[in-house]
PDB file of N, CA, C, O and CB in Angstrom:
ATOM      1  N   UNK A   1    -108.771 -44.305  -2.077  1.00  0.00           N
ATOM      2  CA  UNK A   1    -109.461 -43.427  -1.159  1.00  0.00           C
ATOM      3  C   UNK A   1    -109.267 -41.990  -1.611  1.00  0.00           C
ATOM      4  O   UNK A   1    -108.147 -41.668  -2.008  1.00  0.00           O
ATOM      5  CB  UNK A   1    -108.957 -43.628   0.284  1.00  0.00           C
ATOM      6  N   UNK A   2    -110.147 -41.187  -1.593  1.00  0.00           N
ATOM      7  CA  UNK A   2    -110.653 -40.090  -1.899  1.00  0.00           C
ATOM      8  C   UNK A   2    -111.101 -39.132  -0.952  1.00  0.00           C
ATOM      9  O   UNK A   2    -112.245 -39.375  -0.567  1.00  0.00           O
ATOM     10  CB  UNK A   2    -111.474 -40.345  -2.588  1.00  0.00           C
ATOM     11  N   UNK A   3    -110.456 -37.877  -0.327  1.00  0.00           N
ATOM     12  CA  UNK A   3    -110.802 -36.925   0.311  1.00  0.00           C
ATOM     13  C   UNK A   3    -112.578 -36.443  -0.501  1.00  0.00           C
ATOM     14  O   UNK A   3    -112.589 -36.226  -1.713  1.00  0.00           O
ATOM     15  CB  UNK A   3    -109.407 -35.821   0.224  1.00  0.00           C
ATOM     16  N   UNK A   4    -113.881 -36.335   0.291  1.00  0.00           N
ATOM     17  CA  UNK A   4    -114.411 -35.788  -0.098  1.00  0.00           C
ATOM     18  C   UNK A   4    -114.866 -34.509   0.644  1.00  0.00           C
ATOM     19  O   UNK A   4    -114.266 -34.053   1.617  1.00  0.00           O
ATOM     20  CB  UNK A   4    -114.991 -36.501  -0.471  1.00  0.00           C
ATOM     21  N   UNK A   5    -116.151 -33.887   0.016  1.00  0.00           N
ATOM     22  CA  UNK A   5    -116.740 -32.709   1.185  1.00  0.00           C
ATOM     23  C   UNK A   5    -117.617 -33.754   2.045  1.00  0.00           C
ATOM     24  O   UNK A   5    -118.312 -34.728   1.758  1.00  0.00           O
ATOM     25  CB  UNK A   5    -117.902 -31.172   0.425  1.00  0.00           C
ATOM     26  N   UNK A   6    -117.174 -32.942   3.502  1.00  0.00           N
ATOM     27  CA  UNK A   6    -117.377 -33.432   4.818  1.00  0.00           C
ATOM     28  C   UNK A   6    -119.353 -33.686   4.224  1.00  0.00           C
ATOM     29  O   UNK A   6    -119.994 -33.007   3.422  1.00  0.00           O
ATOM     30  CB  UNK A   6    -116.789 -31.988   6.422  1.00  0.00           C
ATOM     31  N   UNK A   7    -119.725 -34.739   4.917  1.00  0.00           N
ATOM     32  CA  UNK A   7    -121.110 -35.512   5.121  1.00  0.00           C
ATOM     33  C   UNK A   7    -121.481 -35.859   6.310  1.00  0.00           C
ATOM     34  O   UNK A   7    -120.717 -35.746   7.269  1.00  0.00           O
ATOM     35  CB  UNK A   7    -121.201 -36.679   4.481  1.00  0.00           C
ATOM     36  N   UNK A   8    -122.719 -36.337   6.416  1.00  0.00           N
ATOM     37  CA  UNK A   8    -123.992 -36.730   7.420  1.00  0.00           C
ATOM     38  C   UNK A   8    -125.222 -37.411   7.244  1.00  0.00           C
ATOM     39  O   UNK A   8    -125.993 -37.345   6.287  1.00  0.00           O
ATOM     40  CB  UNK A   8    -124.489 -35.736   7.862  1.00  0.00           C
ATOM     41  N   UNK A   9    -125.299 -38.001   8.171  1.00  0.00           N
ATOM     42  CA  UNK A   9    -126.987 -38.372   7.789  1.00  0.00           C
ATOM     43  C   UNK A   9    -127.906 -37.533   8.557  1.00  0.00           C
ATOM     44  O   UNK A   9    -127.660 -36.941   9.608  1.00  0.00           O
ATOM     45  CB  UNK A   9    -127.470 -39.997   8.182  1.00  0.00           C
ATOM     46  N   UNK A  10    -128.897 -37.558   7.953  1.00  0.00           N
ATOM     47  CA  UNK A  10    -129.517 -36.476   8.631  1.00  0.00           C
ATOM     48  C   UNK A  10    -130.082 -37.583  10.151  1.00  0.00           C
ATOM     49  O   UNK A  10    -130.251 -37.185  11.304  1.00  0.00           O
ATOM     50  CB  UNK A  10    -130.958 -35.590   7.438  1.00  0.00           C
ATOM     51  N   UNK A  11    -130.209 -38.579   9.778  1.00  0.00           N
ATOM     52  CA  UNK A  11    -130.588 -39.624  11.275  1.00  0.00           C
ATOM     53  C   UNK A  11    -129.199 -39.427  12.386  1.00  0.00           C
ATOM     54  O   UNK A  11    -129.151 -40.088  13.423  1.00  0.00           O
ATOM     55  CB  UNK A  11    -130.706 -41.782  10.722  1.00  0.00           C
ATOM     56  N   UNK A  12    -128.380 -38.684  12.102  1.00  0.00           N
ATOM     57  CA  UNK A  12    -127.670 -38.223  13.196  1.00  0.00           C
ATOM     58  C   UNK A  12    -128.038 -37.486  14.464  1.00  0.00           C
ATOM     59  O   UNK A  12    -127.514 -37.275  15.558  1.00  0.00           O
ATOM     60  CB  UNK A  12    -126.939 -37.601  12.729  1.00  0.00           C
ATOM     61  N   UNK A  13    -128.909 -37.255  13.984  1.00  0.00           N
ATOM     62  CA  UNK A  13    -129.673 -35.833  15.238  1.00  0.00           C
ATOM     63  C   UNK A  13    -130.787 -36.735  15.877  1.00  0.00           C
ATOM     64  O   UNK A  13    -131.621 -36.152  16.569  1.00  0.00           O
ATOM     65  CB  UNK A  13    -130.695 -34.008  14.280  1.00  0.00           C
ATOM     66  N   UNK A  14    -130.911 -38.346  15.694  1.00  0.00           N
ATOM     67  CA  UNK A  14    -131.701 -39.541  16.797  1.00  0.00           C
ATOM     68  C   UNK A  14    -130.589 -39.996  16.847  1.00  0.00           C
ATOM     69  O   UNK A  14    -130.818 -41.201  16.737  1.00  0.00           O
ATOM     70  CB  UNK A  14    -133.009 -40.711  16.413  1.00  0.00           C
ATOM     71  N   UNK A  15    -129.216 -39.854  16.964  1.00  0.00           N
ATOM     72  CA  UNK A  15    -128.414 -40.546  17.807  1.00  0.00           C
ATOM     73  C   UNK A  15    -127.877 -39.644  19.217  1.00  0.00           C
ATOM     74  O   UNK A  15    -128.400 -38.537  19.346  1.00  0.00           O
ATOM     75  CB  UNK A  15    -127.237 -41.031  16.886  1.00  0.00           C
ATOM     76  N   UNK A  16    -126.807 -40.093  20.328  1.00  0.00           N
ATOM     77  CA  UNK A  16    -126.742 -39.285  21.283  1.00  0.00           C
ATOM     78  C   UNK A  16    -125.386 -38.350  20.978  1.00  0.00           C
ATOM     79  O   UNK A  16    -124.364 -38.891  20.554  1.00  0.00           O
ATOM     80  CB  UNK A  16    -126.774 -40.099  22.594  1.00  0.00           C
ATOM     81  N   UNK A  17    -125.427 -37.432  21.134  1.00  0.00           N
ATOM     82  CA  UNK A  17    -124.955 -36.304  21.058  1.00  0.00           C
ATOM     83  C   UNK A  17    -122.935 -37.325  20.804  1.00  0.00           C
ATOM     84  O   UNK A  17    -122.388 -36.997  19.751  1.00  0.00           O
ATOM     85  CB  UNK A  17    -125.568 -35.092  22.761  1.00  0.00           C
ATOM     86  N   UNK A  18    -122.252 -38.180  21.550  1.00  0.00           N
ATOM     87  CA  UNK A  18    -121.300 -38.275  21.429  1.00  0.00           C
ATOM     88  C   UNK A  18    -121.292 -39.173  20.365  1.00  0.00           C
ATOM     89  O   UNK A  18    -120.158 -39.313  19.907  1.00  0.00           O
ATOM     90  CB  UNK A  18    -120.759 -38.432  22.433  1.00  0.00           C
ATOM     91  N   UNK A  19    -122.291 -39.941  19.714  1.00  0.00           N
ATOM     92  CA  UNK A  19    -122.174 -41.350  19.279  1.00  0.00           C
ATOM     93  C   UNK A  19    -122.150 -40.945  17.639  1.00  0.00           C
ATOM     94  O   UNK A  19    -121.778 -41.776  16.810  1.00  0.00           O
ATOM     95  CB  UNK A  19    -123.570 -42.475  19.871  1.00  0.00           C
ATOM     96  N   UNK A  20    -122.677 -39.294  17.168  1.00  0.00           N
ATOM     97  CA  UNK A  20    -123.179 -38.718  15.980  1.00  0.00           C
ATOM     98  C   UNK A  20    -121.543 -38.903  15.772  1.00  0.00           C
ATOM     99  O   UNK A  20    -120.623 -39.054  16.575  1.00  0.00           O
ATOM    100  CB  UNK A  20    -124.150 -37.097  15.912  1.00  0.00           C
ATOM    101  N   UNK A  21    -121.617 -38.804  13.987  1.00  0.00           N
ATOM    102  CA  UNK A  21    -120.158 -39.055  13.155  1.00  0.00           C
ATOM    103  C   UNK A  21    -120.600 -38.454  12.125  1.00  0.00           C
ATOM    104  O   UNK A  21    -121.812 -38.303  11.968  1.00  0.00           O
ATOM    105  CB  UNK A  21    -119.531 -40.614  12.793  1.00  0.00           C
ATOM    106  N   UNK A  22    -119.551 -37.933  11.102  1.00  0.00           N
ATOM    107  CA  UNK A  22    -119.617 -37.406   9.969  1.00  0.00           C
ATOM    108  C   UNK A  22    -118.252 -38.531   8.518  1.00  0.00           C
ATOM    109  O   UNK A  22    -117.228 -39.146   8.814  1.00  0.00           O
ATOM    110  CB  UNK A  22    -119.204 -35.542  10.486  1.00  0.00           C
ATOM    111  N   UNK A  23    -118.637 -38.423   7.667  1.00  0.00           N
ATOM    112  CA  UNK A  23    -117.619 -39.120   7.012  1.00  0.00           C
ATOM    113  C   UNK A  23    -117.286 -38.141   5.970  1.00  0.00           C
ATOM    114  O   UNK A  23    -118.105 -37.333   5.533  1.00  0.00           O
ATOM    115  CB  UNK A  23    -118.019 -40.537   6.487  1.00  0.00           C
ATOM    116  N   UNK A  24    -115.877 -38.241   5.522  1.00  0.00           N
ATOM    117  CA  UNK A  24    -115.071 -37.232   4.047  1.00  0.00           C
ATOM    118  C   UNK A  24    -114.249 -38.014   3.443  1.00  0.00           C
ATOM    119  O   UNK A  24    -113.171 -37.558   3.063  1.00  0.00           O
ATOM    120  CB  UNK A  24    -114.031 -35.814   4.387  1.00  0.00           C
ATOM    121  N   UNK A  25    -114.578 -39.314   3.236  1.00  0.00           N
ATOM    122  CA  UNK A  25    -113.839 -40.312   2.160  1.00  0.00           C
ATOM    123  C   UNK A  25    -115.187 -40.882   1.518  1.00  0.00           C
ATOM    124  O   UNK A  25    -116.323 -40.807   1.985  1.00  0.00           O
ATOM    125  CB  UNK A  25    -112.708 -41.692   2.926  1.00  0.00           C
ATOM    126  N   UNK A  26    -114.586 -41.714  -0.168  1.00  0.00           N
ATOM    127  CA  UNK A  26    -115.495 -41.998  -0.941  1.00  0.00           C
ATOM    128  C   UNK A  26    -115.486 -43.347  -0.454  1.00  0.00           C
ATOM    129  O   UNK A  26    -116.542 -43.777  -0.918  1.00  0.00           O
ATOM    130  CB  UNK A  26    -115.328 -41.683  -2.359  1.00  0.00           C
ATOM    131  N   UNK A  27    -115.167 -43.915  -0.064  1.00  0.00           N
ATOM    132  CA  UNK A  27    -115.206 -45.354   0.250  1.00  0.00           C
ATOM    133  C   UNK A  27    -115.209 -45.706   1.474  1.00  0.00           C
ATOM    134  O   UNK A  27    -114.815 -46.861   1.631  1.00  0.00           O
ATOM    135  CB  UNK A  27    -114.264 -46.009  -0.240  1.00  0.00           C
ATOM    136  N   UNK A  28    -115.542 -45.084   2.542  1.00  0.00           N
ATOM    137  CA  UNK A  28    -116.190 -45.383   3.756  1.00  0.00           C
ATOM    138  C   UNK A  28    -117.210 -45.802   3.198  1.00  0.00           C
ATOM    139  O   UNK A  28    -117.722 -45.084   2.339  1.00  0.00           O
ATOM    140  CB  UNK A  28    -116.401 -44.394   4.767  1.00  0.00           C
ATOM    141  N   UNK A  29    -117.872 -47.230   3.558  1.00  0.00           N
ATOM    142  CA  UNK A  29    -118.108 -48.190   3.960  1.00  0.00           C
ATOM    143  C   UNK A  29    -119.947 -47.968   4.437  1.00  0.00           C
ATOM    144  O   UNK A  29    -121.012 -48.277   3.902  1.00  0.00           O
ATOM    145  CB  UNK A  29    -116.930 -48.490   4.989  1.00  0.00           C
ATOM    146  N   UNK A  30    -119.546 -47.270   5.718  1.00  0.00           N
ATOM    147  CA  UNK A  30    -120.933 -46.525   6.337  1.00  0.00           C
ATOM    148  C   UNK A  30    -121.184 -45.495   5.593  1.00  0.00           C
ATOM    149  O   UNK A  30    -122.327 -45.463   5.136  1.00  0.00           O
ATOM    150  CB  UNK A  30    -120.890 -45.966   7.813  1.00  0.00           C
ATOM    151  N   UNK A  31    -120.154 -44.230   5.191  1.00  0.00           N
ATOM    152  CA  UNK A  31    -121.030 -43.491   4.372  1.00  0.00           C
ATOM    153  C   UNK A  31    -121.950 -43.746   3.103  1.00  0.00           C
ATOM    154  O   UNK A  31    -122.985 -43.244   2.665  1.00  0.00           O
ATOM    155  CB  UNK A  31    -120.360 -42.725   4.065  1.00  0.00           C
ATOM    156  N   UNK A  32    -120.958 -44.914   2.661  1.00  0.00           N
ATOM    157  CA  UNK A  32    -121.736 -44.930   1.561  1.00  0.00           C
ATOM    158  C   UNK A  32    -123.446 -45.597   1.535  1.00  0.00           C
ATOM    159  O   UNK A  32    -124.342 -45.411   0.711  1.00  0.00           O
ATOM    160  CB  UNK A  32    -120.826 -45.663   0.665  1.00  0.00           C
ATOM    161  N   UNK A  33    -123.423 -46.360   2.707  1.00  0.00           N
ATOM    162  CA  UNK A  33    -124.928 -46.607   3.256  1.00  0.00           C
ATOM    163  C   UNK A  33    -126.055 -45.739   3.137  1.00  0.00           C
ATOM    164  O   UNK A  33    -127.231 -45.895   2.809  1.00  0.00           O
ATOM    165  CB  UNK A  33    -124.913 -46.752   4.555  1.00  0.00           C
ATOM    166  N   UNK A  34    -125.219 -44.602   3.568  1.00  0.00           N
ATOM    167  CA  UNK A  34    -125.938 -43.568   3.355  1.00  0.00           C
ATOM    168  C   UNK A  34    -126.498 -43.044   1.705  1.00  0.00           C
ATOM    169  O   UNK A  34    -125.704 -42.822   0.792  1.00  0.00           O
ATOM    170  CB  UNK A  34    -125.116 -42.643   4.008  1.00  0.00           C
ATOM    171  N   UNK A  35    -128.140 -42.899   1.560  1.00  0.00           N
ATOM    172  CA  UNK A  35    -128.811 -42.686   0.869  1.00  0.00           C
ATOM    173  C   UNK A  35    -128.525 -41.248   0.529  1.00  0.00           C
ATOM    174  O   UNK A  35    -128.108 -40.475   1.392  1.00  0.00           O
ATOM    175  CB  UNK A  35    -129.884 -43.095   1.258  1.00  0.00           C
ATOM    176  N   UNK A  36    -128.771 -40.829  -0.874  1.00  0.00           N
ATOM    177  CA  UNK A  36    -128.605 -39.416  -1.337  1.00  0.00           C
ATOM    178  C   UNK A  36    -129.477 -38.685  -0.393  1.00  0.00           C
ATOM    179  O   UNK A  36    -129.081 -37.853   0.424  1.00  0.00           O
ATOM    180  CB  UNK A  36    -129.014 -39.151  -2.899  1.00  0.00           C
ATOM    181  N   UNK A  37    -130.370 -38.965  -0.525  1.00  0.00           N
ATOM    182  CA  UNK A  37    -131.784 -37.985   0.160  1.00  0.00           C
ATOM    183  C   UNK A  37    -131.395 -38.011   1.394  1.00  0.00           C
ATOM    184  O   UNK A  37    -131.971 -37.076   1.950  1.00  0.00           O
ATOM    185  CB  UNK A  37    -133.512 -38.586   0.082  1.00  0.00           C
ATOM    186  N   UNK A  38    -130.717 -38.579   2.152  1.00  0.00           N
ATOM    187  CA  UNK A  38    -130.839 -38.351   3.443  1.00  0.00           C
ATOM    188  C   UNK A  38    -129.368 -37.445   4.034  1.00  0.00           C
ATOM    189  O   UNK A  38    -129.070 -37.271   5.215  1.00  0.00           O
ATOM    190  CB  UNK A  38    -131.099 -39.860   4.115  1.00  0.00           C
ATOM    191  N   UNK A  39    -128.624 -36.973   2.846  1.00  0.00           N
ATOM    192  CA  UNK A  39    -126.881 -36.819   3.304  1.00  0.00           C
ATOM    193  C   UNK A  39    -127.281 -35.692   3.588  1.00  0.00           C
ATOM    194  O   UNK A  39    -128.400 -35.353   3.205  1.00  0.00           O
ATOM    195  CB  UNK A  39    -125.400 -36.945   2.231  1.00  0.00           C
ATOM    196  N   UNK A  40    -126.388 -34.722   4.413  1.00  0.00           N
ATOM    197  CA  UNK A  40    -126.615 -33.510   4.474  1.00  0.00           C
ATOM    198  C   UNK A  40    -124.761 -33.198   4.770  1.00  0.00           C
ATOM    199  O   UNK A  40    -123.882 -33.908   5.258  1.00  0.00           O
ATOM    200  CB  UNK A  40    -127.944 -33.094   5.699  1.00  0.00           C
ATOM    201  N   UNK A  41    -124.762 -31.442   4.057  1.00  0.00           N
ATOM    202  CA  UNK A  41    -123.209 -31.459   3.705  1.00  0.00           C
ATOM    203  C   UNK A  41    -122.757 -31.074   4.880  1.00  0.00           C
ATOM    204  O   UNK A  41    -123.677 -30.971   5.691  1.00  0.00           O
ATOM    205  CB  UNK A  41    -122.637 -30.521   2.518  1.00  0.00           C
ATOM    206  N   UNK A  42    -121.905 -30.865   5.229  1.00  0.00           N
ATOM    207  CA  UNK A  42    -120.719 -30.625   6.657  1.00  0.00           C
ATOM    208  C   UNK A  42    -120.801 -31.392   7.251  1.00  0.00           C
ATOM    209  O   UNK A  42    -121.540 -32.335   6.966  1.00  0.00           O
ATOM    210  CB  UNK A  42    -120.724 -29.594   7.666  1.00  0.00           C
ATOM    211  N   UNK A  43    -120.088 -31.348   8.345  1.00  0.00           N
ATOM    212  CA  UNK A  43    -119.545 -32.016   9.523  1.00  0.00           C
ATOM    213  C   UNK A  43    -120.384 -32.213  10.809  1.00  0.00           C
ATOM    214  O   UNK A  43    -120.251 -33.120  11.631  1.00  0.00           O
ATOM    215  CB  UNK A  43    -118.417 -31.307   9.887  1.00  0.00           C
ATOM    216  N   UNK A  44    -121.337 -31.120  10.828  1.00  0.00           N
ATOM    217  CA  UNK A  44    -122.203 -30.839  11.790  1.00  0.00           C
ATOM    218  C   UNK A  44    -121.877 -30.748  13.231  1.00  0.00           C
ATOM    219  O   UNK A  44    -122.585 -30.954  14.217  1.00  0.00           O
ATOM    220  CB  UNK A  44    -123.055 -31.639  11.657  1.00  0.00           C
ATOM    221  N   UNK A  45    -120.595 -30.378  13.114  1.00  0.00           N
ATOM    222  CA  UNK A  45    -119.450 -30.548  14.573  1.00  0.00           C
ATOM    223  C   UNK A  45    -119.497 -31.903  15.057  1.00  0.00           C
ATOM    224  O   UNK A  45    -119.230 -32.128  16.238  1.00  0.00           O
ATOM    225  CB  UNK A  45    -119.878 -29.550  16.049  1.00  0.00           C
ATOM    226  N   UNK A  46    -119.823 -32.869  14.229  1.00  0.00           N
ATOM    227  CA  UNK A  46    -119.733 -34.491  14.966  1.00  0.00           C
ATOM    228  C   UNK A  46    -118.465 -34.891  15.020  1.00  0.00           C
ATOM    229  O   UNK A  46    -117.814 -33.921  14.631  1.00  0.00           O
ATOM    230  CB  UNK A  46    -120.487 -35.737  14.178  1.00  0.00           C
ATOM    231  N   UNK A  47    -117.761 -35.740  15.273  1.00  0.00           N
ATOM    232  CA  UNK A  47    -116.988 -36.540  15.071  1.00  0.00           C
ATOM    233  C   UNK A  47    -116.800 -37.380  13.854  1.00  0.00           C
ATOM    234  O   UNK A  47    -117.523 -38.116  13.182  1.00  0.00           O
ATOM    235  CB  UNK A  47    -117.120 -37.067  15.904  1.00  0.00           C
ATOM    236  N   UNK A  48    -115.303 -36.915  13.816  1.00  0.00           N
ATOM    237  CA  UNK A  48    -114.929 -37.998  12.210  1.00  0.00           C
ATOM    238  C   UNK A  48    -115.038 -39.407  12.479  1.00  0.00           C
ATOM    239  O   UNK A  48    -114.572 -39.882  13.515  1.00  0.00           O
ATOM    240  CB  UNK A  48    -113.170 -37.895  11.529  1.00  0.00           C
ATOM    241  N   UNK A  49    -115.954 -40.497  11.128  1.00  0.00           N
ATOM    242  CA  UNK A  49    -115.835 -41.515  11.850  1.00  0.00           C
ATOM    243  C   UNK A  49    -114.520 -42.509  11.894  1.00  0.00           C
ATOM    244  O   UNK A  49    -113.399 -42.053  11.666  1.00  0.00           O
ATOM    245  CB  UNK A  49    -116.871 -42.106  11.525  1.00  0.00           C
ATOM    246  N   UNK A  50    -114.685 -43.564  12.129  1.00  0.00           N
ATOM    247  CA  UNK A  50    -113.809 -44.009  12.567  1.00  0.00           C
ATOM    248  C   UNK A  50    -113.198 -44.644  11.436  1.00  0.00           C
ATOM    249  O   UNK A  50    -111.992 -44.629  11.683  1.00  0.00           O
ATOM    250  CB  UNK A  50    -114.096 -44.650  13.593  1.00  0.00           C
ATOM    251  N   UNK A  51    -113.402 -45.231  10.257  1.00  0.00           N
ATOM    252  CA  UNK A  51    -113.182 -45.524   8.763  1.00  0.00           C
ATOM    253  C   UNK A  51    -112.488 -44.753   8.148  1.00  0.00           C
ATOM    254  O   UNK A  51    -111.285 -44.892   7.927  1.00  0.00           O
ATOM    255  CB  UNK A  51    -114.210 -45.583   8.031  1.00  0.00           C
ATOM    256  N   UNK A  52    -113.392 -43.591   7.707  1.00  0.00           N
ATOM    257  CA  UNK A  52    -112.645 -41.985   7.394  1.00  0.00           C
ATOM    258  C   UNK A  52    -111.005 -41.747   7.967  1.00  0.00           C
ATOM    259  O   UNK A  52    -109.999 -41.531   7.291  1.00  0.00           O
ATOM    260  CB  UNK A  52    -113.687 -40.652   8.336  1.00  0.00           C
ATOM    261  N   UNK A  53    -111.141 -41.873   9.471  1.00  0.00           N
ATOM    262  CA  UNK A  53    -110.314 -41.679  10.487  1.00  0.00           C
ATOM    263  C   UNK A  53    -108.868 -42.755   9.810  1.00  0.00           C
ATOM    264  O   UNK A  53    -107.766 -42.356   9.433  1.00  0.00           O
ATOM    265  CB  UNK A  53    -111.187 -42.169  12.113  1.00  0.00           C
ATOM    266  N   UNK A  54    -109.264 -43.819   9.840  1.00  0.00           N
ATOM    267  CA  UNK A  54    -108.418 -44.416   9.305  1.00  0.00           C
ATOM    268  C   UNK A  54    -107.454 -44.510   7.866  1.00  0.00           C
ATOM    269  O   UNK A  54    -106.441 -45.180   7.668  1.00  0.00           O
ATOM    270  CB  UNK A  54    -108.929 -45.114   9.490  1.00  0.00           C
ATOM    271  N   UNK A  55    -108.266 -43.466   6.856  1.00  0.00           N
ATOM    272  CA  UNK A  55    -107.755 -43.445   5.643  1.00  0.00           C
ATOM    273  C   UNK A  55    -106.830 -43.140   5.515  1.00  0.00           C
ATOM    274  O   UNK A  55    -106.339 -43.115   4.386  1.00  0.00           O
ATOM    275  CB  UNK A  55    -108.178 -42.981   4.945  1.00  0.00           C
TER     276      UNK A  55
END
């Protein structure tokens, strides 16, 4: 596991305001789901997810 720079999907902003997450590890699981085109960099004040959280 690997600290990275904080991420997002940009489909965060159709979820509800508490449910949005951000990930900063290379091997989260969900982040990596996430498509290049769609990441966007920071945190976006979401919540760390819960994977990340665990590293």
């Amino acid at each position: 596991m690997t600290i990275v720079d904080a991420f997002h999907s940009v489909k965060e902003d159709d979820k509800p305001l508490l449910a949005r997450r951000y990930h900063n590890t290379d091997n989260c699981k969900i982040g990596q789901e996430i498509p290049d085109e769609e990441r966007v960099e920071g945190n976006g004040d979401y919540t760390l997810c819960e994977d990340c959280a665990e590293a």
